[in-house]
C-alpha positions as CSV (number, residue, x, y, z in Angstrom):
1,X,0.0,0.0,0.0
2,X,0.8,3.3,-0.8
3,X,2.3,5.5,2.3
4,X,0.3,9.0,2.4
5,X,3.2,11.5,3.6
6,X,2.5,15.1,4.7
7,X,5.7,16.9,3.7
8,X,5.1,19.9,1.1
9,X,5.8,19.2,-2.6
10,X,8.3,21.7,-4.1
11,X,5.3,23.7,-5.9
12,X,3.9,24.2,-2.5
13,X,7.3,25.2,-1.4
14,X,7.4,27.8,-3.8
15,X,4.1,28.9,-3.3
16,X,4.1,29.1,0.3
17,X,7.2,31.7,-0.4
18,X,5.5,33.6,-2.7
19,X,3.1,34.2,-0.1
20,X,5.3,35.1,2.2
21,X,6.7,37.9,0.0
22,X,3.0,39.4,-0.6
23,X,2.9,39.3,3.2
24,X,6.0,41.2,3.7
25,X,5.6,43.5,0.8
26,X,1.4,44.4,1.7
27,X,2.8,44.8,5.5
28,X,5.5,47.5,4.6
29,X,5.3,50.9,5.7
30,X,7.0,52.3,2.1
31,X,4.4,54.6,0.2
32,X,6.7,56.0,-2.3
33,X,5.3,55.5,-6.1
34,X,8.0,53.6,-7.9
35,X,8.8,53.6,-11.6
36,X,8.6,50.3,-12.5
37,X,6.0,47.3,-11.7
38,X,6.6,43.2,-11.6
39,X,3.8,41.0,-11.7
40,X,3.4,37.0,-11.4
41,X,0.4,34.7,-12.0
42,X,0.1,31.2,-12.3
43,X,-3.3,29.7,-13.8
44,X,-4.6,26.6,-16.3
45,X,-5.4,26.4,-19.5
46,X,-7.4,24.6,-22.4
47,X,-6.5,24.3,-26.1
48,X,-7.4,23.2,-29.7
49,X,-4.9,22.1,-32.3
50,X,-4.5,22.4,-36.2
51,X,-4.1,18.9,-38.0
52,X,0.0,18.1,-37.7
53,X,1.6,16.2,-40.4
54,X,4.6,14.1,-38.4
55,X,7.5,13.1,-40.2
56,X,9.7,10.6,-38.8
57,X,13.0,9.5,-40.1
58,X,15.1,6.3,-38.9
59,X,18.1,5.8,-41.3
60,X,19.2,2.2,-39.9
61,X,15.2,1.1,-40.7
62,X,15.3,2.0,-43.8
63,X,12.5,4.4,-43.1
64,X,10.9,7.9,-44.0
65,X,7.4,8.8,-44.0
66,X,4.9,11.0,-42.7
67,X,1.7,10.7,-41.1
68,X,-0.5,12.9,-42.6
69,X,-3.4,15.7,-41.0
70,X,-2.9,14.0,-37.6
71,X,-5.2,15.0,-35.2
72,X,-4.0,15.7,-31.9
73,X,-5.7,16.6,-28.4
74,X,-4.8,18.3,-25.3
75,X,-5.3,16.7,-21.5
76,X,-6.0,19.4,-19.5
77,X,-6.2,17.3,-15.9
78,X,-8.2,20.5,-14.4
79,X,-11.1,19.0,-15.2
80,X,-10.7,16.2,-13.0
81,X,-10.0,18.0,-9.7
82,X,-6.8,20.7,-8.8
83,X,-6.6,20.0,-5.4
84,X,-6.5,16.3,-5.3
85,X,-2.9,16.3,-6.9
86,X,0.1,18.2,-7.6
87,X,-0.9,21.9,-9.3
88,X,2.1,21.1,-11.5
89,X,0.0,17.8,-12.9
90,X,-2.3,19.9,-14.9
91,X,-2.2,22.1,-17.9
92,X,-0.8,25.0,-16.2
93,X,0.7,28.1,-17.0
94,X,2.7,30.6,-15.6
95,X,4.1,34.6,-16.4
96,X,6.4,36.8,-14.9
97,X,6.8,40.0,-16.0
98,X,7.5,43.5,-15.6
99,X,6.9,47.2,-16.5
100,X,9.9,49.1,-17.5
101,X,8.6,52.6,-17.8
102,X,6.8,55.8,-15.3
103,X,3.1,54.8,-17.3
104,X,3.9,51.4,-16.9
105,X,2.1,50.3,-20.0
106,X,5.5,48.8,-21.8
107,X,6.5,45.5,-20.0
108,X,9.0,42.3,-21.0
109,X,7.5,39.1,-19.9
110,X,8.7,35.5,-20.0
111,X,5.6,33.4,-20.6
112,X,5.2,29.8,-20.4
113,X,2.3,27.6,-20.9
114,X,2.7,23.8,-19.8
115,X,-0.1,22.4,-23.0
116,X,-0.1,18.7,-23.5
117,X,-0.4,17.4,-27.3
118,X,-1.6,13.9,-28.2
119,X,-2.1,11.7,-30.8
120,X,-6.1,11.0,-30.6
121,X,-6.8,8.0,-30.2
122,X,-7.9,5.4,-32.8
123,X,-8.0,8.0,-35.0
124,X,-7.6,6.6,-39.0
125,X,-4.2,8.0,-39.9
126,X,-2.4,8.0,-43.8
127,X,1.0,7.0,-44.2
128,X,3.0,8.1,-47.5
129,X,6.9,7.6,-47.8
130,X,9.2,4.8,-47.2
131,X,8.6,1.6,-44.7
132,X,10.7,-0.6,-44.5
133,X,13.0,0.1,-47.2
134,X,9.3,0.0,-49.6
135,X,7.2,2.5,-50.9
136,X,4.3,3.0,-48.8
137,X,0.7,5.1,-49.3
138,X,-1.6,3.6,-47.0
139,X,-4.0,4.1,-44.1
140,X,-4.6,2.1,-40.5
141,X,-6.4,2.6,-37.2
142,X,-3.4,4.4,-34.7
143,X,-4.4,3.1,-31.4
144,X,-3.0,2.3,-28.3
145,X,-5.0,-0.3,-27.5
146,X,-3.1,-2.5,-30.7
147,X,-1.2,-5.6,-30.2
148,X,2.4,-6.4,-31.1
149,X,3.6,-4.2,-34.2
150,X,0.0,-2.7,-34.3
151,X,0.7,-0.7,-31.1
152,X,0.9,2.9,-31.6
153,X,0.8,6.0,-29.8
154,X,2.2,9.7,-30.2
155,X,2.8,11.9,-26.8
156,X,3.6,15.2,-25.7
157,X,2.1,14.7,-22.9
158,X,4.2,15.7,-20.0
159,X,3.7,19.1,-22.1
160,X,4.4,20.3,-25.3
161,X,5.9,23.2,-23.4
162,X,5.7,26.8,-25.2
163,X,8.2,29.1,-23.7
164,X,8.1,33.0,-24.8
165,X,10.0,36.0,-24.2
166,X,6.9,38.7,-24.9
167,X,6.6,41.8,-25.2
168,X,3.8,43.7,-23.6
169,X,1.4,46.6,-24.2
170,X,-1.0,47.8,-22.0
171,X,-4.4,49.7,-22.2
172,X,-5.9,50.8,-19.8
173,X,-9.5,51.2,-19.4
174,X,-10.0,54.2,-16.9
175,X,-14.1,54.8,-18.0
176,X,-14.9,51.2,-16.3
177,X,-12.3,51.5,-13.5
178,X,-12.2,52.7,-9.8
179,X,-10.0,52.6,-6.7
180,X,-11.5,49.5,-6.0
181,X,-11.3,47.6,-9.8
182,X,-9.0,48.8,-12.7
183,X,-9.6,47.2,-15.8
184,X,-6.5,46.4,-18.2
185,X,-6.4,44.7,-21.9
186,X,-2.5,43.4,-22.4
187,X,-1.3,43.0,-26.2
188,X,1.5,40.6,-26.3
189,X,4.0,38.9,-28.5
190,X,6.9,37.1,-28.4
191,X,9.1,34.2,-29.5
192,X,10.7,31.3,-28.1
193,X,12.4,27.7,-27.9
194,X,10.5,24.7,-27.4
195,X,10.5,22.0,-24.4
196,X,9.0,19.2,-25.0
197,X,8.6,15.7,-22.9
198,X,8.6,13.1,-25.6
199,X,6.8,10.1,-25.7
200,X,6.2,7.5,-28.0
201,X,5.6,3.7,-29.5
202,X,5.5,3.1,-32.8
203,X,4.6,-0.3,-34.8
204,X,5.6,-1.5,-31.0
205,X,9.2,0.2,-30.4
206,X,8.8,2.8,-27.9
207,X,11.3,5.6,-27.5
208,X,13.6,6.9,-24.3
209,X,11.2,9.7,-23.2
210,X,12.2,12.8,-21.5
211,X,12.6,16.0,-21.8
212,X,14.6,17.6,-24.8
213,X,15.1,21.3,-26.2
214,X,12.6,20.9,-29.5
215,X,12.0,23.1,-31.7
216,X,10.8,27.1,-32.1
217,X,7.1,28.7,-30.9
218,X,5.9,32.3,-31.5
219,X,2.4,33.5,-30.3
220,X,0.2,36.1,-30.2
221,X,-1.3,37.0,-27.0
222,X,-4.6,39.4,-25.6
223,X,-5.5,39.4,-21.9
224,X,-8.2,41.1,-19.9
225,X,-6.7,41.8,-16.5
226,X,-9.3,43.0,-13.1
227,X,-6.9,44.2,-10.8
228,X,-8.1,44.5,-7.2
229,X,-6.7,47.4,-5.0
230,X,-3.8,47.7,-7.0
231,X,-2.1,43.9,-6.3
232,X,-4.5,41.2,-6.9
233,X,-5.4,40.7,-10.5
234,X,-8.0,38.3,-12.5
235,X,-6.8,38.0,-16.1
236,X,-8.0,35.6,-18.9
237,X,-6.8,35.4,-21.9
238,X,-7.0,34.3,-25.6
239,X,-4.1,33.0,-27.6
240,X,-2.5,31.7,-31.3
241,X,1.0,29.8,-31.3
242,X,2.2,28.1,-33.9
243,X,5.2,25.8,-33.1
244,X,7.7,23.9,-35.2
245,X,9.3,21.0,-33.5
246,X,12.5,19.2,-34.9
247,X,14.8,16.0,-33.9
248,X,11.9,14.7,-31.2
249,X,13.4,11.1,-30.1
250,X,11.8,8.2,-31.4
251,X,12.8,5.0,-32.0
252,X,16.2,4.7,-33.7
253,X,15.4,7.9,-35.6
254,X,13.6,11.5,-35.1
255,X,10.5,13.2,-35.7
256,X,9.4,16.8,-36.9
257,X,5.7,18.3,-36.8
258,X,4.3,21.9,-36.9
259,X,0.7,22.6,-35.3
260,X,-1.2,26.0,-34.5
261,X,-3.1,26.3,-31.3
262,X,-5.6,28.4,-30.5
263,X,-5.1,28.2,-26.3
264,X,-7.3,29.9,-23.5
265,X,-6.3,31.1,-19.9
266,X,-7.2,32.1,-16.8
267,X,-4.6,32.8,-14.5
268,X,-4.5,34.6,-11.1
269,X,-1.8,37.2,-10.2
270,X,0.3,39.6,-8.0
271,X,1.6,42.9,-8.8
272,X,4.6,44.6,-6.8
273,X,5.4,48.0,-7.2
274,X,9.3,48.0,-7.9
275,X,12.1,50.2,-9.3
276,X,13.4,54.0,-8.8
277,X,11.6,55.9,-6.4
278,X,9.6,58.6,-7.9
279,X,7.8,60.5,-5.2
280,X,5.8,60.3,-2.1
281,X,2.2,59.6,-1.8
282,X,0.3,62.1,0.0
């Protein structure tokens, strides 16, 4: 049986630290406005994928083919409870950012979204190139479930894992806003390298997974941020990647696939007023 244990997780760790700074920040006496302004947020995420056509290469086989208008599917894990395992298990996402000038409307921000891509499954897949030294144009059932040579399946599962350096414009809404509620929209793009967990079996020969630098993402980002008395923000937020992986690991070979995604967020975040002092509040 299973031992239950009762010692914090790294992610709670960190979290319990990142409390601890709001804590000591909110508690300080300092009232002097300051140029710049970090922010963090962590949240989850859902998203929808372009068909993929997956090329994979494996010289000492003696093959090269594709597998043509895959489809491919997320697992977002949120849906089946948060609290009830690690918030790292999830699609989650996370952004750090931060405000570089006196209007504080310009920011930089890394961004990083942990998505999941799959192979669905039992989906009826075409498969044109070379096999086995052989010509091949042909289609089959890719399933899991298959036996022998006839088991397949495709995974980015431990994510797919789009990392971007944005940049950030925001406008601010002052017409629906108050001391209480300020009302942002954020503009951002950015590009980035790729980290993908890969995964895979394919005609029965499974791969060494893990985690490998993969490819190239850019995206375009727009959120709607509620901030609460000037710290605690609401944001959610629509988005369009497009990422080009390269020399995933699979059996005695490599794979390469490009997909759009069409990904939406809703995160929860922290502001912290930082940088040169600019002058007292009265």
């Amino acid at each position: 049986m299973q031992k239950l244990t009762n010692q914090p997780t790294i992610m709670q760790k960190y979290l319990f630290l990142f409390l601890a700074i709001i804590i000591v920040h909110t508690s300080s006496a300092q009232k002097k406005e300051r140029k710049g302004e970090f922010y963090f947020s962590w949240g989850y995420n859902k998203e929808y994928y372009t068909l993929s056509n997956v090329t994979i290469n494996q010289p000492e086989l003696k093959n090269n083919f594709t597998f043509k208008n895959t489809m491919l599917v997320d697992n977002p894990g949120w849906d089946k409870g948060i609290f009830n395992k690690a918030l790292s298990i999830p699609q989650y996402n996370y952004r750090f950012g931060y405000f570089l000038d006196k209007n504080k409307d310009l920011a930089f921000e890394i961004n990083f979204d942990h998505t999941k891509a799959l192979f669905k499954d039992n989906q009826l897949i075409r498969m044109t190139g070379t096999y086995n030294g052989a010509k091949i144009d042909s289609s089959f059932i890719f399933t899991k479930s298959g036996l022998g040579a006839a088991e397949n399946y495709y995974y980015l599962n431990n994510g797919a894992n789009f990392l971007l350096f944005n940049i950030v414009k925001r406008k601010r809404f002052k017409k629906i806003s108050n001391d209480f509620i300020a009302i942002d929209g954020l503009a951002k793009a950015g590009i980035g390298p790729l980290i993908p967990h890969v995964e895979n079996k394919l005609f029965g020969k499974n791969n060494n997974k893990g985690f490998q630098f993969g490819g190239w993402n850019t995206g375009l980002e727009y959120a709607l941020r509620s901030t609460f008395r000037k710290k605690l923000y609401l944001e959610f937020a629509g988005k369009l990647d497009y990422a080009y992986y390269y020399n995933l690991d699979v059996y005695k070979g490599n794979a390469k696939q490009g997909f759009g995604t069409m990904e939406f967020i809703l995160s929860l975040g922290y502001t912290l007023p930082m940088g040169p002092k600019l002058n007292s509040a009265k």
